[in-house]
N, C-alpha and C positions, 0 to 999 in steps of 0.2 A: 504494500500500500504506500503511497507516496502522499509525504507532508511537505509542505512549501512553507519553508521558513517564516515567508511574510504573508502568507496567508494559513495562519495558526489556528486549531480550534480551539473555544473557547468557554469555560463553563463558570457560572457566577449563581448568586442566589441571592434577592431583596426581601427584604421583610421592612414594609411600612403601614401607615394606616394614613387612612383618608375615611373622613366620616362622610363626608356629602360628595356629590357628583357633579364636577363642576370643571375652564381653559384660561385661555387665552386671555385671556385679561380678562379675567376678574369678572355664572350661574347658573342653574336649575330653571327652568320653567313656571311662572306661578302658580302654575296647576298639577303640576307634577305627582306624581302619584308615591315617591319618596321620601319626603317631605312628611314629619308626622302631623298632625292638627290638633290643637289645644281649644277646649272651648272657651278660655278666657287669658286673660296675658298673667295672671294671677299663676294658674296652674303652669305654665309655660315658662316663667320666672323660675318657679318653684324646681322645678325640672332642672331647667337648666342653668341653673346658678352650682348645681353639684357638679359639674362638669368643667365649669365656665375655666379661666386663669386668674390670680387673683387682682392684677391688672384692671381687667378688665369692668369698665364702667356699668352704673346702672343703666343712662342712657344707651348704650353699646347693648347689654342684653335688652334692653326692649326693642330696641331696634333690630335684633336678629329672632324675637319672638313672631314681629308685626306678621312676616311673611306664612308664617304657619297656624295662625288662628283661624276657624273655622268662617266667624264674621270680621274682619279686618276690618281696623280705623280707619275710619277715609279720612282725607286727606287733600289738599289743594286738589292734587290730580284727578282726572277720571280711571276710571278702570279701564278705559280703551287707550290710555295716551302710556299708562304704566309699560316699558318696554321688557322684552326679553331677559338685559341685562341684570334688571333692578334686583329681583330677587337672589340670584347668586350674589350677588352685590353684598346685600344686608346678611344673606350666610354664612358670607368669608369675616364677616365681622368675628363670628364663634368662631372657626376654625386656626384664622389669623391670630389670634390672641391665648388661644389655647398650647402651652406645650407639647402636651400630649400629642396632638396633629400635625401632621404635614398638612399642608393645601394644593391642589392641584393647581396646577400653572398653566401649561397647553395641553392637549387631549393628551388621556394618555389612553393608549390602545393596542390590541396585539390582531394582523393579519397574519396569520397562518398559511395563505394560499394564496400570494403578492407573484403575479405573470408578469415580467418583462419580455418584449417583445425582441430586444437585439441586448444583451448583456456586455457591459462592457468591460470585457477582460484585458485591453491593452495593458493598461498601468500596470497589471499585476505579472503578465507575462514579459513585460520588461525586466522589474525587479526582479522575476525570479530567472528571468535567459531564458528560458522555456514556455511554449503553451501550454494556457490553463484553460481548463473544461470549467466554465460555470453554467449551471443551470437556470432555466427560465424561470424555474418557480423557485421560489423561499419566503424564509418569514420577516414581516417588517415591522416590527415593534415600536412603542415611545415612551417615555415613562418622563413626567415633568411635574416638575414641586416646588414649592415657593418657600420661604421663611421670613416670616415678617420680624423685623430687627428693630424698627424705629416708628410710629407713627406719632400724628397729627403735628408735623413738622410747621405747616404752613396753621397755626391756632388748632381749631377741628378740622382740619387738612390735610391730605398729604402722608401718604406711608411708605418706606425705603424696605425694600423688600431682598435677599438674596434668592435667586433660585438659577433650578439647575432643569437642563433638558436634554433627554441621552435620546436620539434614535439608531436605533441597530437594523443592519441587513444581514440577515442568518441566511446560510447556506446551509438549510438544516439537513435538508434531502440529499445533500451531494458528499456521497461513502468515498467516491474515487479522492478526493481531497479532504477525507476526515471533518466535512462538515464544518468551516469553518466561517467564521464572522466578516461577511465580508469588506465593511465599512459600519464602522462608529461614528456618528457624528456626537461630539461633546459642546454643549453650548452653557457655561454657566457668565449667568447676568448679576449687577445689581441693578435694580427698578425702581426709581422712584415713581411714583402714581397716587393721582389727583383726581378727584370725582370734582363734577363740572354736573351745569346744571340751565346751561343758554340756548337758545332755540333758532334753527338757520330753516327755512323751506317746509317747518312741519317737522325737522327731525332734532332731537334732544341731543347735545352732546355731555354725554356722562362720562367716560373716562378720559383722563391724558395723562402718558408717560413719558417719560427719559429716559434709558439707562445705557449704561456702558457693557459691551457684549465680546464675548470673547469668542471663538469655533472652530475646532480643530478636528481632526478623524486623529489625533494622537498616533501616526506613523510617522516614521523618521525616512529619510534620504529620496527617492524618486516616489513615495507615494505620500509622502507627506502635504498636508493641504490644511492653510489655517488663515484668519483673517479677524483684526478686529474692528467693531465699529460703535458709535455712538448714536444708539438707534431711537428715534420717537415711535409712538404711535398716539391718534385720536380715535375715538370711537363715537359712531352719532347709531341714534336709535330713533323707532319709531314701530310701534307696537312689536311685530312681532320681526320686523327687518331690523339687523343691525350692518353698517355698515361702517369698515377699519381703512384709514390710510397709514400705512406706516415706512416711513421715508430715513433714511439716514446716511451719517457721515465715513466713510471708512479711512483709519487712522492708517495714516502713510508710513510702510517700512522701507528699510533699506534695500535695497535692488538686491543683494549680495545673502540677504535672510527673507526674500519675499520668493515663495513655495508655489504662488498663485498672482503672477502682478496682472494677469488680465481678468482676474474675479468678476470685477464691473462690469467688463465689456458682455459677462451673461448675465448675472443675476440682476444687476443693473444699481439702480440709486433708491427705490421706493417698494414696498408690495402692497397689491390693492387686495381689499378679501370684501366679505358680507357671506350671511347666512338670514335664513327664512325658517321661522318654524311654524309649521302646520298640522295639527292633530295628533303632537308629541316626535313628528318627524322633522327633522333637522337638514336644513340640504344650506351646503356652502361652498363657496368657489374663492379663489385665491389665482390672482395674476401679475407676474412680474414682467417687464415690459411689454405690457398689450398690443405694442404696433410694430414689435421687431420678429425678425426672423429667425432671434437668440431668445424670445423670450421665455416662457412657460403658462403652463395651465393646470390648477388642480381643481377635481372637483368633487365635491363629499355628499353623502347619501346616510345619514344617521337613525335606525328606529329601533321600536321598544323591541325588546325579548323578555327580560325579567326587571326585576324591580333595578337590581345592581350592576345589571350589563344591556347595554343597548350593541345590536348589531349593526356594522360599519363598513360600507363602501367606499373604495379611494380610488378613483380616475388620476393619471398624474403623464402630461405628454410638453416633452420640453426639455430648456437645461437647469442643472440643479436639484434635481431629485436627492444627492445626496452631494457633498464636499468631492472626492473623487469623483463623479459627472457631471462636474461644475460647467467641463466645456463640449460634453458630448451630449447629443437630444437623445433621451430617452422616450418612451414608452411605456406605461406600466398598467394593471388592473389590479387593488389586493380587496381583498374578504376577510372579514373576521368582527373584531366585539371592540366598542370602545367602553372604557371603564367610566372615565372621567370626559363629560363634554363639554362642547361651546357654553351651553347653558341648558 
C-alpha cells in the first residue's frame, strides 16, 4: 500500500457542546421547533438563571427568555418586520456569556457524499514527483465556534469575540492512499460585532463586524497556501430574507514569504451571500466576483430531519472551494446534515 508523505492520513476526535442551533454571524428561526417555550418570563428566568454565567445580567436573561415565551412582549416592532436574524441574536446572549458553551460561528456540518467533478491532484502530485489517484467522492466537513472575550465595549454595545473555523476534505473512500485529509482549511479570527438597528429600502441593518483573519491549509513548501486579511461584514434583514456584504483588506506580505500572491486575482476583494427561509427551509447562495470568469458560486439547500440535525445540500462551481483550489474552477455536489445553521 502506498502512503505519500504529504498527503498523510489523519485521525482526530472533538468533544464540545453547543446548546442551540445557530452561523455566521450571529440564529434559530422564531418558530422553531427547538427552542423550549415558557408560559411566563417568571418561569423562564427561573430556569434559566441555573445555567446562566454569573456575569451575566438581568436585562441579558430577559432578553434571551423574550424569544421562547409562548405569548411574547410586543414591542415597537411588528411581528412581520421581526427578521430571521433576531432570534439567534437574543440566544447567543445565553450561550455567549455562559462558560460552559461554545457558540457556533459558521455552519457547522458534515457531507459524507461531496462529488467533485474534475479533482484537482496537481499540487499534490508535484510535491510528491509522482501521480496521485484522488477520488471524486469524499467527505467535507466544518466545525466553527466562537468565544466571546469582551463585551458591551461600545456602552450596551459591541462584543470582541475569538473564534475559530476548520473545514476538512477527507479522502475517506480512497484505500489506495490510506485515506487521507486532503486539504485543511484553518481560519481562526478575532471579531469584533455590533448590533445596529437603521432602516435603508425596507431592510433593517442588524449586525456589523470587523475583524482580523488569519487562513492557512497548514502545509509547508509547494502546497502551502495562507493569506491574511482584515475583513468586515454588514448584514441587513427583512423578514424572512437576510442579506450579507462582506468586503475586505488583505494584508501585504513579502514577495519572498507570499505562498499565494495572486489570491485576489480569484477570490477577489468582497463576498456577497443572502438566505431565505421558508417553512423551516433555508436556501442561500454566496458569490465572489459575480461578473468575472474567476469568480465562484455557492448555493445551499437546508431542511428539517430531526429536532438537532437538519439535512444539507451544497452546490459549489468556481475558484476557491478550498485554499489549494484557490486558482483552479472546481465543480462540486455534497449531501449530508448541518448541525448548527444560518438561523
Amino acid at each position: 500500500m502506498r502512503r505519500h508523505k504529504h498527503l498523510r492520513a489523519t485521525s482526530f476526535s472533538l468533544v464540545f457542546g453547543v446548546s442551540l442551533c445557530c452561523n455566521a454571524n450571529d440564529t434559530a428561526p422564531r418558530d422553531t421547533p427547538d427552542l423550549p417555550h415558557y408560559p411566563s418570563m417568571e418561569q423562564c428566568l427561573a430556569e434559566r438563571v441555573l445555567h446562566a454565567s454569573p456575569d451575566m445580567t438581568i436585562a441579558q436573561l430577559r432578553q434571551s427568555c423574550e424569544p421562547m415565551l409562548k405569548s411574547p412582549p410586543t414591542s415597537g416592532l411588528q411581528e412581520q418586520d421581526i427578521g430571521v436574524l433576531d432570534t439567534r441574536m437574543k440566544v447567543e446572549t445565553i450561550t455567549g456569556a455562559n462558560r460552559f458553551v461554545l457558540t457556533p460561528h459558521n455552519r457547522n456540518y458534515l457531507l459524507p457524499a461531496t462529488y467533485t467533478r474534475q479533482p484537482n491532484s496537481a499540487p499534490f502530485a508535484e510535491a510528491v514527483g509522482e501521480p496521485v489517484d484522488l477520488q471524486n467522492t469524499e467527505v467535507d466537513f466544518q466545525i466553527s465556534l466562537k468565544v466571546l472575550i469582551a463585551q458591551d465595549l461600545l456602552h450596551d454595545n459591541g462584543n470582541l469575540y475569538l473564534a475559530y473555523t476548520n473545514n476538512s476534505f477527507w479522502q475517506a473512500y480512497n484505500s489506495d492512499i490510506s485515506r487521507p485529509f486532503r486539504e485543511t482549511n484553518h481560519e481562526p479570527e478575532l471579531l469584533f460585532s455590533a448590533t445596529s438597528n437603521w432602516e435603508i429600502f425596507g431592510f433593517r441593518n442588524v449586525v456589523n463586524q470587523v475583524g482580523l483573519v488569519h487562513q492557512s491549509n497548514g502545509q509547508s513548501g509547494s502546497l502551502s497556501r495562507s493569506w491574511n486579511r482584515i475583513r468586515a461584514r454588514t448584514i441587513f434583514e427583512r423578514g424572512n430574507l437576510a442579506l450579507a456584504f462582506s468586503p475586505w483588506y488583505r494584508i501585504p506580505e513579502d514577495i519572498e514569504d507570499d505562498d499565494n500572491p495572486d489570491i485576489e486575482d480569484y477570490l477577489g476583494h468582497y463576498e456577497l451571500g443572502g438566505a431565505y427561509s421558508y417553512n423551516n427551509h433555508i436556501f442561500d447562495v454566496m458569490t465572489r466576483r459575480p461578473f468575472s470568469a474567476k469568480g465562484s458560486l455557492e448555493v445551499g439547500w437546508s431542511f428539517p430531519l430531526r429536532s438537532t440535525v437538519r439535512g444539507y445540500v451544497k452546490y459549489f462551481n468556481g475558484y476557491g472551494a478550498s485554499l489549494i483550489d484557490y486558482n483552479v474552477k472546481t465543480e462540486s455536489l455534497g449531501l449530508g446534515v448541518v448541525f448548527t445553521d444560518l438561523f
